[in-house]
matplotlib code that plots the C-alpha trace (Angstrom):
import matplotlib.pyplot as plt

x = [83.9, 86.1, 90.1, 90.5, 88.5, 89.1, 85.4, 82.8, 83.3, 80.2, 78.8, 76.5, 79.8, 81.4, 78.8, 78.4, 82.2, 82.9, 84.0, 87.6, 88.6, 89.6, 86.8, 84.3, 86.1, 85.4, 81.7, 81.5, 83.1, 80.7, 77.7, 78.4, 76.1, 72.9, 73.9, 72.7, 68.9, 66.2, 65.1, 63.0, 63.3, 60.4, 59.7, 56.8, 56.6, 58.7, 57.5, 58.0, 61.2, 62.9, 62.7, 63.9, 66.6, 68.3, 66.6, 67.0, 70.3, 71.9, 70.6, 72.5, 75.6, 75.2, 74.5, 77.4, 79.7, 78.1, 76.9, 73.3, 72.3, 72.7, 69.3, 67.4, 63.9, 63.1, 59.7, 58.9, 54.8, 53.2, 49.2, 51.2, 50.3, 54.1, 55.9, 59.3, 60.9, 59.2, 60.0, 63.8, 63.7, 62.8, 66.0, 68.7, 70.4, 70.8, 72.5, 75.4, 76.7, 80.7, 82.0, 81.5, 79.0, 76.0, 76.0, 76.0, 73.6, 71.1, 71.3, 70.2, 67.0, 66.9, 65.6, 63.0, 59.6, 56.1, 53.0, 50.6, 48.0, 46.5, 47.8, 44.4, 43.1, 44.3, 44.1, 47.5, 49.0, 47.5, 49.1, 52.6, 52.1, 52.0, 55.1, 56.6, 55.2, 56.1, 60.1, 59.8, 58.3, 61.3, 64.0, 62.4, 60.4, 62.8, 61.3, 61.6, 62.9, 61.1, 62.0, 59.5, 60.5, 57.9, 59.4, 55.6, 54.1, 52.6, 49.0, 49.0, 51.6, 48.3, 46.7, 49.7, 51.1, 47.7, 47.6, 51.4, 49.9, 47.1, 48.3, 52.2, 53.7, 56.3, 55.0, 57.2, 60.1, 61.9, 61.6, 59.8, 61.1, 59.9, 61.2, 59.9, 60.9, 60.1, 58.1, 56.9, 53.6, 53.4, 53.2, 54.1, 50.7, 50.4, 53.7, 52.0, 49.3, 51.5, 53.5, 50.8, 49.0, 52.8, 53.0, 49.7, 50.6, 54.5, 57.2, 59.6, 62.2, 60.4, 60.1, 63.1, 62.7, 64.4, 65.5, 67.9, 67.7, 68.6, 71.8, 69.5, 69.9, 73.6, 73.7, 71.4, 73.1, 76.2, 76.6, 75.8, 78.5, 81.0, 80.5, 79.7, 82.7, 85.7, 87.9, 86.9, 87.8, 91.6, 90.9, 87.4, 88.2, 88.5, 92.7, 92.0, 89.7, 89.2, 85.4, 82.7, 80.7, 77.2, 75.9, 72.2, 72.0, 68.7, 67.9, 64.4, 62.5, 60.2, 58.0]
y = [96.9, 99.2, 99.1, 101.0, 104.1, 105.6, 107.4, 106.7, 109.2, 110.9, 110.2, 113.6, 115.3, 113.7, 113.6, 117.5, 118.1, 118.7, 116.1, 116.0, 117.6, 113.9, 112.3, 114.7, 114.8, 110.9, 110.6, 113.5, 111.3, 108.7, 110.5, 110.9, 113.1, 112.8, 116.3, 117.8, 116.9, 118.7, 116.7, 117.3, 116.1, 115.4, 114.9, 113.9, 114.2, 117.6, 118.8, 115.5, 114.1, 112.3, 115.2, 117.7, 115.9, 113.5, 114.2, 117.5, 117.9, 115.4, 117.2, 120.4, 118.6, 116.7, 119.8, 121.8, 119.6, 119.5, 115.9, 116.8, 117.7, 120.9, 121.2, 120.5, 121.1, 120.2, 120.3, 119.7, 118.5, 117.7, 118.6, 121.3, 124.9, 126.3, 128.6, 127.9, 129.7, 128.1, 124.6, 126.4, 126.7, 123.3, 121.9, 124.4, 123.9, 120.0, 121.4, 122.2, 125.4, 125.7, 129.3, 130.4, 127.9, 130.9, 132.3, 128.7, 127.6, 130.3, 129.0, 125.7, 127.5, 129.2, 125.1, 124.5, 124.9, 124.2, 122.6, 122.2, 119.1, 116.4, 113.0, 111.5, 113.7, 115.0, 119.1, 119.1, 116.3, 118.4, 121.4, 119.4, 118.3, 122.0, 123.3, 120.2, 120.9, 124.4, 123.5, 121.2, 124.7, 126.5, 124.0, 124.4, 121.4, 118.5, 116.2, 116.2, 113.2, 112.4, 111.2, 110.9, 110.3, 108.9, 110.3, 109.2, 106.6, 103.8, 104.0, 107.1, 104.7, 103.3, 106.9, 108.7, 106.0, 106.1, 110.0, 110.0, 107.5, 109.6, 113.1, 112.7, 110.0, 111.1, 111.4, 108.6, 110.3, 110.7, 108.6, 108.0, 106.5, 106.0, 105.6, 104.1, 104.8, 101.7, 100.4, 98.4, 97.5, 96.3, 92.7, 89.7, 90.6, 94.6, 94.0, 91.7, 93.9, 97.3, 95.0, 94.5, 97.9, 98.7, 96.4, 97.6, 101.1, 100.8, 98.6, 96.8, 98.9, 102.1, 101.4, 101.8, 100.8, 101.4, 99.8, 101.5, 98.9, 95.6, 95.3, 94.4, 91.1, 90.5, 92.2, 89.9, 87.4, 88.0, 85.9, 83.2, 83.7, 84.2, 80.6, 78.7, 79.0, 78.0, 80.1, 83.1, 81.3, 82.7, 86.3, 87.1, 87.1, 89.1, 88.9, 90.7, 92.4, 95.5, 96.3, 96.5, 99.7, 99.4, 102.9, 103.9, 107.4, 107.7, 109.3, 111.1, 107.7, 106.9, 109.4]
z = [200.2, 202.0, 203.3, 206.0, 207.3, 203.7, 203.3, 200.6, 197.9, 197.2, 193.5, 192.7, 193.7, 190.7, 188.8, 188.9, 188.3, 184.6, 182.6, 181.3, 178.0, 176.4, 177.9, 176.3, 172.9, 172.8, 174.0, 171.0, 168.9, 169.6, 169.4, 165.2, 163.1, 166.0, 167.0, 164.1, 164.3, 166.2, 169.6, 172.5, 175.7, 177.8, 181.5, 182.5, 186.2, 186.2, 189.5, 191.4, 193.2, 190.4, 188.1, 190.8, 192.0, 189.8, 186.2, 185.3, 187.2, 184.8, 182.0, 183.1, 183.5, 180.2, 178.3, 180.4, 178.9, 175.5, 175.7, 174.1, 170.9, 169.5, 169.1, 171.9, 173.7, 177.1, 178.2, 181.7, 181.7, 184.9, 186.8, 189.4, 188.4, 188.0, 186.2, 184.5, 186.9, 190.2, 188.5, 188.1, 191.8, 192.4, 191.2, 191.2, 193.9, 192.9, 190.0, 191.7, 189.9, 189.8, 189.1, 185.5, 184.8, 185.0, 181.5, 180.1, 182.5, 181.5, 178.0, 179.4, 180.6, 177.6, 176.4, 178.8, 179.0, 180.8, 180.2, 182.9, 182.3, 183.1, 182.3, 181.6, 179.2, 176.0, 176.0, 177.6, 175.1, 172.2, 173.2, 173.9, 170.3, 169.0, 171.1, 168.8, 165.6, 166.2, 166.9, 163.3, 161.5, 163.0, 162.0, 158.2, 158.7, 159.8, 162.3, 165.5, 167.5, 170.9, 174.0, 176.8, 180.1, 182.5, 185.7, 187.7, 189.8, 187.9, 188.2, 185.4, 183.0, 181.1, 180.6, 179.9, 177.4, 175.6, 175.7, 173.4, 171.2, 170.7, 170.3, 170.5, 168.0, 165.2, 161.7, 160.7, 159.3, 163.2, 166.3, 169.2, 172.6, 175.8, 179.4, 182.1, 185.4, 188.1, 189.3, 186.5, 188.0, 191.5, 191.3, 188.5, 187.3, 186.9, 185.4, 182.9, 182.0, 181.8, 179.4, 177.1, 177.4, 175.8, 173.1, 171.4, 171.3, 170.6, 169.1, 171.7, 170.7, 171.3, 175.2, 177.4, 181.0, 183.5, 187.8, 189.2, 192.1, 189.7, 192.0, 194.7, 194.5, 193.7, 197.0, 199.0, 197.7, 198.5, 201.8, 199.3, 196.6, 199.6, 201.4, 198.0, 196.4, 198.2, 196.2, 198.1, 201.9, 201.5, 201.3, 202.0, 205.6, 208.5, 207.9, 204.6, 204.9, 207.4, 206.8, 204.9, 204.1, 202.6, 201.5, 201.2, 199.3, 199.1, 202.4, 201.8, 201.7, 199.6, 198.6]

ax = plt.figure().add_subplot(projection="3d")
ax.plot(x, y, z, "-o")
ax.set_aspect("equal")
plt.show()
């Protein structure tokens, strides 16, 4: 709902401005000692839309402003045959670089890496599990916490959830988490089965998942909240209010 002609400020505008100096003391604050343990970050996915445009822009911006661990790894895993560098390109410009921010930004690179594989078969999970092992040997042995990031359309959830059971899992003494982008399956039952598949390979709270389109239906129902409640007939009118401005982001479609 908008007043006026004021315009719609744009969110990955302020989302790519750096964070204010008390704001960032406080998330730090609430982070506590999780800074001082070795994690790696993975995207699986890396050379598709989500990754390019929204993923690993946020992880620039939350490492810019020293909202990640100290200790870090992100690996960007997808079937594309790319170079760290070509995936750089990918995203870069979504990154939007303020003056300054180069030097710190090449230290972000510095933290990224590449595997090329398949997601139904384990030779690339095997060798994700080595470029692991080998960040535990260089952190004298400590274990390495892992989140996986499932940035990839659903029919590979099943084989690439089996593959980390398989060849990626913690040894016990760190954690495990995994995110699901949506869609969660395509109907009430894919969603069901894709539930399941979950549950025998990881505990409820191993598995994050995540709909960035839950609004949707507060919005569609909106017409209904407005005329079934009488305590809205005073103001939610056209005396009050001068217009309403729905705006869609997402202007690439769907792919």
């Amino acid at each position: 709902m908008s007043h006026g002609n004021s315009p719609t400020p744009d969110r990955t505008d302020s989302l790519s401005a750096p964070l204010s100096m008390e704001l960032v003391k406080y998330l730090k604050e609430s982070m506590g000692s999780v800074n001082t343990d070795p994690y790696v970050f993975v995207v699986f996915g890396a050379s598709g839309d989500l990754a390019r445009k929204k993923i690993y822009p946020t992880l620039w911006w939350l490492y810019r402003d020293s909202l990640l661990p100290n200790n870090i790894s992100i690996v960007g895993y997808a079937r594309s045959n790319l170079t760290m560098a070509s995936l750089k390109e990918k995203f870069i410009e979504r990154c939007k670089l303020h003056p300054g921010e180069e030097a710190k930004f090449d230290k972000f690179m510095s933290r990224c890496s590449y595997i090329r594989g398949k997601y139904d078969e384990s030779c690339g999970f095997i060798e994700l599990q080595h470029f692991i092992k080998g960040i535990q040997q260089s952190c004298d042995g400590t274990p390495v916490n892992r989140l996986y990031y499932l940035a990839l359309p659903p029919e590979v959830f099943e084989d690439v959830t089996l593959q980390i059971s398989e060849n990626c899992v913690d040894d016990g003494r760190s954690w495990t988490r995994i995110i699901i982008e949506k869609p969660f399956g395509f109907d009430s039952e894919s969603s069901a089965k894709l539930s399941l598949h979950l549950e025998r390979l990881f505990r409820e709270d191993q598995i994050y998942r995540i709909d960035h389109y839950l609004g949707k239906e507060m919005v569609q129902n909106l017409m209904i909240l407005r005329f079934g409640n009488r305590i809205f007939n005073p103001s939610w009118n056209r005396d009050n209010i001068a217009a309403v401005v729905i705006s869609f982001k997402e202007n690439f479609g769907t792919q």
